[in-house]
C-alpha positions as CSV (number, residue, x, y, z in Angstrom):
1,X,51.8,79.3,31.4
2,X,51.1,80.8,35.1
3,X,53.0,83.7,34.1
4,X,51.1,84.4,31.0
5,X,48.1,83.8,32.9
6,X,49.1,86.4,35.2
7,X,50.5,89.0,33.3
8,X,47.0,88.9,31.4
9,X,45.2,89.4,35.2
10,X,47.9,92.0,36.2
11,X,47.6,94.6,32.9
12,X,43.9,94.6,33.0
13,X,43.9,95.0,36.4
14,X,45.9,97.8,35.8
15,X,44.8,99.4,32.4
16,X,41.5,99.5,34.3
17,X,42.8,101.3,37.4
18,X,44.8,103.7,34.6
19,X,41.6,104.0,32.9
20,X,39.7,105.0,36.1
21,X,42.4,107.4,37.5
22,X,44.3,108.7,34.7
23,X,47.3,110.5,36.2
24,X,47.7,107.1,38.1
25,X,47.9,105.8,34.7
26,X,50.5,108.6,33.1
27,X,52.6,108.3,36.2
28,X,53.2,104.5,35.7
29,X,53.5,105.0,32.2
30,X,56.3,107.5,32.7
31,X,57.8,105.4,34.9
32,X,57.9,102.3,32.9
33,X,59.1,104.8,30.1
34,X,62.4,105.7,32.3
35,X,63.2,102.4,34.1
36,X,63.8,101.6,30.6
37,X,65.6,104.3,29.6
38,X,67.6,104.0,32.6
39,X,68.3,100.5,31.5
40,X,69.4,101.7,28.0
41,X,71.6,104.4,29.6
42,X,73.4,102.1,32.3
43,X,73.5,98.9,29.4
44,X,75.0,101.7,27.1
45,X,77.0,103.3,29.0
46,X,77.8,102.8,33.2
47,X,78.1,98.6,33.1
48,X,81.5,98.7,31.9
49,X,82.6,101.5,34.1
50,X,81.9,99.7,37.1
51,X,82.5,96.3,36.5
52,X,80.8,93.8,38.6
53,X,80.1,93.0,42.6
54,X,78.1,95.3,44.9
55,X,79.1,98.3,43.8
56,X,77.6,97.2,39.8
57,X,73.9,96.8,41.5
58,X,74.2,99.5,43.5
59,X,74.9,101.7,40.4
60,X,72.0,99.7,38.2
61,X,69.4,100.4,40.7
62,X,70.3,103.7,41.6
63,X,70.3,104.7,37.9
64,X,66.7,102.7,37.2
65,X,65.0,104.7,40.2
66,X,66.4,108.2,39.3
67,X,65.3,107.6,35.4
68,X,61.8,106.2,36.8
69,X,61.2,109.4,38.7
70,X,62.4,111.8,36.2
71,X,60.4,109.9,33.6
72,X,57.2,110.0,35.8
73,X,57.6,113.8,37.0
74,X,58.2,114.7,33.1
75,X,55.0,113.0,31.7
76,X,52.9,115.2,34.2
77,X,53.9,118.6,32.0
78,X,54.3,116.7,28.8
79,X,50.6,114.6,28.9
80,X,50.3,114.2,25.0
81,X,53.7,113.0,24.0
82,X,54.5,110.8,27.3
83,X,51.3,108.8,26.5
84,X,52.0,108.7,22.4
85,X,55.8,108.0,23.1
86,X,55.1,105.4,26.1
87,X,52.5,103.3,24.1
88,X,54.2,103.3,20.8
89,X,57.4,101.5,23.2
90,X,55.6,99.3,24.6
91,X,53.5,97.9,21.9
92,X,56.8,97.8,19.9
93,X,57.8,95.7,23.1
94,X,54.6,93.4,23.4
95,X,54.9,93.2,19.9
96,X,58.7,92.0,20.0
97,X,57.9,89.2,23.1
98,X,55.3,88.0,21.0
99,X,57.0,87.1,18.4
100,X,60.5,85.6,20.3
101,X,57.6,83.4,22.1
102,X,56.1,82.1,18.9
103,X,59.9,81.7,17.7
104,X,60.7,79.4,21.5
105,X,57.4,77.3,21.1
């Protein structure tokens, strides 16, 4: 419940601070926009190439932090499409956690 309760206080905090500065905004939601496609890619295609221990969570965060910067350099020069391709995601996503919490409780 705490984490509900703050995951409410920390996206309004900063939808309003995206709102107020809007390349603050686009540059978060390109980056949330590659960490998860950096996810997908390593999920998909670089965990069973490197197996587990150190070197596994080296390559995972490696991967995650060069996808989050691409993904938040690229929205700068495509505005319209990394903000109608990042919201669609992640209201498919809220939409998704929604749901498997209704399904738990």
């Amino acid at each position: 419940m705490i984490a509900f309760f703050m995951s409410v206080v920390l996206g309004i905090v900063v939808g309003g601070m995206s709102a107020m500065w809007t390349k603050l905004g686009l540059l978060l939601l390109g980056g949330w926009l590659g960490g998860t496609t950096g996810m997908m890619v390593y999920d998909a295609v670089l965990a069973e190439a490197l197996g587990g221990g150190p070197k596994a969570s080296t390559g995972f965060w490696s991967v995650i932090a060069i996808f989050i910067a691409f993904g938040a350099i690229i929205t700068v020069f495509l505005y319209s499409h990394a903000i109608a391709v990042g919201s669609s995601i992640t209201g498919a996503y809220a939409l998704i956690r929604v749901s498997d919490i209704n399904l738990i409780l």
